[in-house]
N, C-alpha and C positions, 0 to 999 in steps of 0.2 A: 777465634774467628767467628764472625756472627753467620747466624746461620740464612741461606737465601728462602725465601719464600718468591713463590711466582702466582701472576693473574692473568688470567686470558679474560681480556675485555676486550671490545668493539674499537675500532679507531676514532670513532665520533666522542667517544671517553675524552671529557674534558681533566685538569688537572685539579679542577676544583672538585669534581665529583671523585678524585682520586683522591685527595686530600676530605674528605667526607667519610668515606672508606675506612682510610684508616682511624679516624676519628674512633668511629663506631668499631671497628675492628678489636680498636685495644682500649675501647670505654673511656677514652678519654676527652673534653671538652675545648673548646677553642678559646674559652675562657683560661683556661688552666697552663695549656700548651698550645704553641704555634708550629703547625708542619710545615716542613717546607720541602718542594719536588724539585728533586735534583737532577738535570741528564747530561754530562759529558760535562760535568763541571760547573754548569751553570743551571741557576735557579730558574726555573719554569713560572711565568706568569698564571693566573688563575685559567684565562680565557685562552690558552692551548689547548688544542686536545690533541690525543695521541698521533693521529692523523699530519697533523701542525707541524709536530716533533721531526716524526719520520721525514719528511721533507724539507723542513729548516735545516735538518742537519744532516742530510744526505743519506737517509741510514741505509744500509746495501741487503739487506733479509739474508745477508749470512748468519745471524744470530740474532737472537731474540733482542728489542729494545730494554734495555736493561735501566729501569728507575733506580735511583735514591733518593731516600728522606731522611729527614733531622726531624726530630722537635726543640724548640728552647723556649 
Protein backbone atom coordinates (compact mmCIF):
# COMPACT_ATOMS: atom_id res chain seq x y z
CA UNK A 1 0.00 0.00 0.00
CA UNK A 2 1.54 3.34 -0.89
CA UNK A 3 2.20 5.31 1.63
CA UNK A 4 -0.01 8.85 2.19
CA UNK A 5 1.78 12.01 2.46
CA UNK A 6 -0.35 15.24 3.28
CA UNK A 7 -0.13 19.26 2.35
CA UNK A 8 -1.71 22.06 4.09
CA UNK A 9 -1.84 24.78 1.39
CA UNK A 10 -4.19 27.76 0.92
CA UNK A 11 -7.54 27.31 -1.13
CA UNK A 12 -6.37 29.91 -3.63
CA UNK A 13 -3.77 26.86 -4.54
CA UNK A 14 -4.23 26.19 -8.08
CA UNK A 15 -3.74 22.70 -9.53
CA UNK A 16 -1.04 23.76 -11.57
CA UNK A 17 0.92 25.05 -8.90
CA UNK A 18 0.14 21.65 -7.27
CA UNK A 19 1.33 19.83 -10.01
CA UNK A 20 4.78 22.24 -9.98
CA UNK A 21 5.20 20.88 -6.46
CA UNK A 22 5.38 17.80 -7.16
CA UNK A 23 7.50 18.44 -9.94
CA UNK A 24 10.21 19.85 -7.75
CA UNK A 25 9.31 17.60 -4.88
CA UNK A 26 10.47 14.45 -6.63
CA UNK A 27 13.10 16.29 -9.17
CA UNK A 28 11.28 15.34 -11.76
CA UNK A 29 10.83 17.43 -15.18
CA UNK A 30 7.48 17.96 -17.34
CA UNK A 31 9.53 17.09 -20.11
CA UNK A 32 10.23 13.54 -18.75
CA UNK A 33 6.83 12.93 -16.98
CA UNK A 34 3.21 14.25 -17.16
CA UNK A 35 1.34 14.64 -13.69
CA UNK A 36 -1.90 14.42 -13.46
CA UNK A 37 -4.47 15.78 -10.38
CA UNK A 38 -6.84 13.48 -9.50
CA UNK A 39 -10.17 14.23 -7.16
CA UNK A 40 -13.00 11.73 -6.88
CA UNK A 41 -12.14 10.16 -9.92
CA UNK A 42 -11.63 12.74 -12.12
CA UNK A 43 -8.84 14.57 -13.71
CA UNK A 44 -8.63 18.22 -12.38
CA UNK A 45 -7.99 21.01 -15.10
CA UNK A 46 -4.83 23.25 -14.65
CA UNK A 47 -6.90 26.47 -13.77
CA UNK A 48 -8.74 24.78 -10.56
CA UNK A 49 -7.79 25.60 -7.35
CA UNK A 50 -8.50 24.01 -4.33
CA UNK A 51 -11.11 26.40 -3.52
CA UNK A 52 -12.91 25.42 -7.18
CA UNK A 53 -12.69 21.64 -5.95
CA UNK A 54 -14.22 22.09 -2.67
CA UNK A 55 -17.23 23.48 -4.15
CA UNK A 56 -17.68 21.66 -7.52
CA UNK A 57 -17.97 18.83 -5.66
CA UNK A 58 -19.61 19.61 -2.57
CA UNK A 59 -16.96 18.65 -0.18
CA UNK A 60 -18.76 18.50 3.46
CA UNK A 61 -15.10 19.31 5.77
CA UNK A 62 -15.83 16.05 7.36
CA UNK A 63 -12.43 15.16 6.09
CA UNK A 64 -9.64 16.33 4.67
CA UNK A 65 -9.92 16.91 0.48
CA UNK A 66 -7.99 14.08 -0.42
CA UNK A 67 -5.76 14.52 -3.87
CA UNK A 68 -4.34 11.91 -6.28
CA UNK A 69 -1.74 11.81 -8.90
CA UNK A 70 -0.13 9.75 -11.69
CA UNK A 71 2.55 10.47 -13.79
CA UNK A 72 2.93 8.71 -17.34
Amino acid sequence: MPSKRYLLCPAGLSVLQLKKFIYNKFEITPQAYRVDIIYAGNLLPDEFTVMDVAYIYSWGRVSNLTFSYKNS
